[in-house]
C-alpha positions in Angstrom: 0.0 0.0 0.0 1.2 3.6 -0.5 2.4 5.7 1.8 0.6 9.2 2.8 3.3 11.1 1.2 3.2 9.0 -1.8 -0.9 10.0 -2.3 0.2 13.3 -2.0 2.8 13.3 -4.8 0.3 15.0 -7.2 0.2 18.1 -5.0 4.1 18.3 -4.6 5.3 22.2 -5.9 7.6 21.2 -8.8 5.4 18.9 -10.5 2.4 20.9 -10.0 4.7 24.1 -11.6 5.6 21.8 -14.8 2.0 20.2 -15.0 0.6 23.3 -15.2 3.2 25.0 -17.8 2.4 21.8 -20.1 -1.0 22.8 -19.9 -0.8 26.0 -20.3 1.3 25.5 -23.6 -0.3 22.5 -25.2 -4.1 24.8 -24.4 -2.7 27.7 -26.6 -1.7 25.7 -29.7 -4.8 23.9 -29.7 -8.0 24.3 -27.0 -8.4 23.9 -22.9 -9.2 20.3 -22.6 -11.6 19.3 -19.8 -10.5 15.9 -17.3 -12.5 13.0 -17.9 -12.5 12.3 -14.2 -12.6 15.0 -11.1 -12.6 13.0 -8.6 -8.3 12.0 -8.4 -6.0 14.8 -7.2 -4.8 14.6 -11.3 -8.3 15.7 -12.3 -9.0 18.4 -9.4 -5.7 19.6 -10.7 -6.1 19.9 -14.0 -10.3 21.3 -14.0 -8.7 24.1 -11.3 -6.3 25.0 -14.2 -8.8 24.6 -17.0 -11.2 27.4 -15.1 -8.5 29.5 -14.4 -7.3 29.4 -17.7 -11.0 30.1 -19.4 -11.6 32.9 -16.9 -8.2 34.1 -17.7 -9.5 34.5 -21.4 -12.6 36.3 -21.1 -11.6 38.3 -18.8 -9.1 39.7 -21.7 -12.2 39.9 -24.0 -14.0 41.8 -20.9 -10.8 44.1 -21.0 -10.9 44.7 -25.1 -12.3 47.9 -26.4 -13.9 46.6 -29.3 -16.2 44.2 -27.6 -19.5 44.9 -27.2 -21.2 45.8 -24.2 -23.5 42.6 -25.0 -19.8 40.4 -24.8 -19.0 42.0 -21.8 -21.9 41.6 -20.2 -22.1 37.8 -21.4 -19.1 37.2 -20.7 -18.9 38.3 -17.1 -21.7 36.0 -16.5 -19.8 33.1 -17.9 -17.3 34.1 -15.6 -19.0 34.0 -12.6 -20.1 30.4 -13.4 -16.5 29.3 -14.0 -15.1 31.0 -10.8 -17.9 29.2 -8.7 -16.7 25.7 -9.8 -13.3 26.7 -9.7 -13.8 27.3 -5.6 -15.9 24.3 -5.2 -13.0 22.0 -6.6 -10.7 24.4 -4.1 -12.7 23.0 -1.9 -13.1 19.4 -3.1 -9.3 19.1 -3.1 -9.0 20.0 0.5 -11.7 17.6 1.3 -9.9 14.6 -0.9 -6.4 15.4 1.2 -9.0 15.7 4.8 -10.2 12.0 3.8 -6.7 10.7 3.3 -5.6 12.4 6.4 -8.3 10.6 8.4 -8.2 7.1 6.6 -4.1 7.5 7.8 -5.3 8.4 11.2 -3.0 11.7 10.7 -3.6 13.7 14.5 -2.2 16.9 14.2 -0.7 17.6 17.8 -2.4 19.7 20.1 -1.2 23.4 19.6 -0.8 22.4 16.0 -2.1 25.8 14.5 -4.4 25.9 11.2 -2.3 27.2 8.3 -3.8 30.9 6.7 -4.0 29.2 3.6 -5.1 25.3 2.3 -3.7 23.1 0.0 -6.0 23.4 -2.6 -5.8 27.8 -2.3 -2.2 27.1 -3.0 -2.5 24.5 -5.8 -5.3 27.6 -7.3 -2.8 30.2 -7.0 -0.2 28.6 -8.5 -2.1 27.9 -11.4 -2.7 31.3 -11.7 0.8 33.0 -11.1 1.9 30.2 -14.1 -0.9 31.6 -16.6 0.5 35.3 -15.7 4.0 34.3 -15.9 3.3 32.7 -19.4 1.3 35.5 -20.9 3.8 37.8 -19.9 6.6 36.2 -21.6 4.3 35.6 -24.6 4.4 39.9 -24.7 8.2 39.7 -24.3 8.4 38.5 -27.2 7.2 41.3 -29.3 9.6 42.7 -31.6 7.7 46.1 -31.4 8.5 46.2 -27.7 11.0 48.8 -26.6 13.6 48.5 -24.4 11.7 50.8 -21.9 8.8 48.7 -22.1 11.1 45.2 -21.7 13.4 45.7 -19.0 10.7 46.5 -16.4 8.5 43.9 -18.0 12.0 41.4 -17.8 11.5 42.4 -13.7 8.3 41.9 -13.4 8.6 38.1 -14.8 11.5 37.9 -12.4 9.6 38.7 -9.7 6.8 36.3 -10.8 8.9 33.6 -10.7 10.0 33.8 -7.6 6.6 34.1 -6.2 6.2 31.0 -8.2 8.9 29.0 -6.5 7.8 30.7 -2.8 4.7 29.1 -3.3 5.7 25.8 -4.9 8.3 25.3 -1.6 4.9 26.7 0.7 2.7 24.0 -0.6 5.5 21.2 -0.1 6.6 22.2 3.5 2.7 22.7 4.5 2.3 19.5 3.4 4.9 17.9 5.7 3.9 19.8 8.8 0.6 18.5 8.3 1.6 14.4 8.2 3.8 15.4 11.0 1.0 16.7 12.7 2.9 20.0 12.9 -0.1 21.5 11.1 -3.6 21.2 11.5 -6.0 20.6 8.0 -9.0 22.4 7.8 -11.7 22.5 5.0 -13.3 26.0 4.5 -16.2 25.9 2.8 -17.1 28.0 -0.2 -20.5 29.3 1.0 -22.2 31.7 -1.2 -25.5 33.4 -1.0 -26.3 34.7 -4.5 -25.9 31.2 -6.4 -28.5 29.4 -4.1 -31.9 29.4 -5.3 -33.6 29.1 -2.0 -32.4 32.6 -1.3 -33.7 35.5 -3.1 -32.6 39.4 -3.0 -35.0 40.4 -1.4 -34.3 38.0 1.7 -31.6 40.5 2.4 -29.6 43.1 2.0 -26.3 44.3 1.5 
């Protein structure tokens, strides 16, 4: 049987940093590809990237001048429905790594203090920093891009990266203070008002 920081592999930094690049790449040259399955870390990983990377591009065709305010409007609303999955696989994710805590009978020790930030927020944000980090070197790349323009932009990437990295070595050390029960898991939920139906505006108010 596999060990608990075997299951965990798919959420290791590096490989979630090079999973997400190939993605990222092989989505531009032909289209975001949906997993069959979203129910393995593989699959939560690669649906958090596929929303992110959706959202990513209508939120450029929200940003275009020439679309129409009919785009924008329909667009925004795609968004919404893209960024509401995206959260409730966040969420999913931390509950997959809360099962397999529990089935390992993982007990955190008893001061063990709940980390700012879960898994799964990490795993989202790192999918994110690698679709900015990409989009920005795609601009590098412009021939028509002065030197003013492409040393702060060089920086910027720089910067990025590191961030990256920071994160990537967060996610792996989290992840070992919480089998060492240095840590203590904890699922937040992803409540929302406006997308359940039993509630309506008028129920409350702002």
């Amino acid at each position: 049987m596999a060990s608990l920081s075997e299951l965990l592999t798919p959420f290791n930094g590096a490989r979630l940093i090079e999973w997400f690049e190939d993605l990222t790449e092989l989505w531009h040259d032909t289209a975001p590809i949906k997993p069959n399955d979203i129910s393995s870390p593989k699959g939560l990983t690669q649906w958090i990237h596929y929303k992110n990377f959706v959202v990513w591009h209508l939120e450029e065709l929200v940003r275009n001048e020439n679309s129409s305010n009919q785009d924008i409007v329909d667009a925004e609303k795609t968004i919404d429905v893209h960024n509401m999955k995206r959260l409730a696989a966040i969420e999913q994710m931390d509950i997959w790594i809360d099962n397999l805590l529990q089935a390992a009978d993982v007990t955190p020790q008893a001061d063990a203090p709940v980390n700012s930030e879960t898994p799964g927020s990490i795993v989202d944000r790192l999918s994110i920093l690698v679709l900015k980090i990409f989009h920005m070197q795609k601009y590098l790349l412009d021939k028509s891009l002065d030197e003013n323009h492409r040393k702060p932009l060089s920086l910027k990437i720089h910067i990025l990266q590191e961030q990256r990295d920071d994160l990537a070595r967060a996610i792996d050390r989290l992840l070992l203070d919480i089998r060492q029960g240095k840590k203590r898991h904890k699922v937040y939920r992803q409540f929302k008002i406006y997308n359940d139906p039993s509630f309506h505006r008028a129920h409350y108010s702002d």
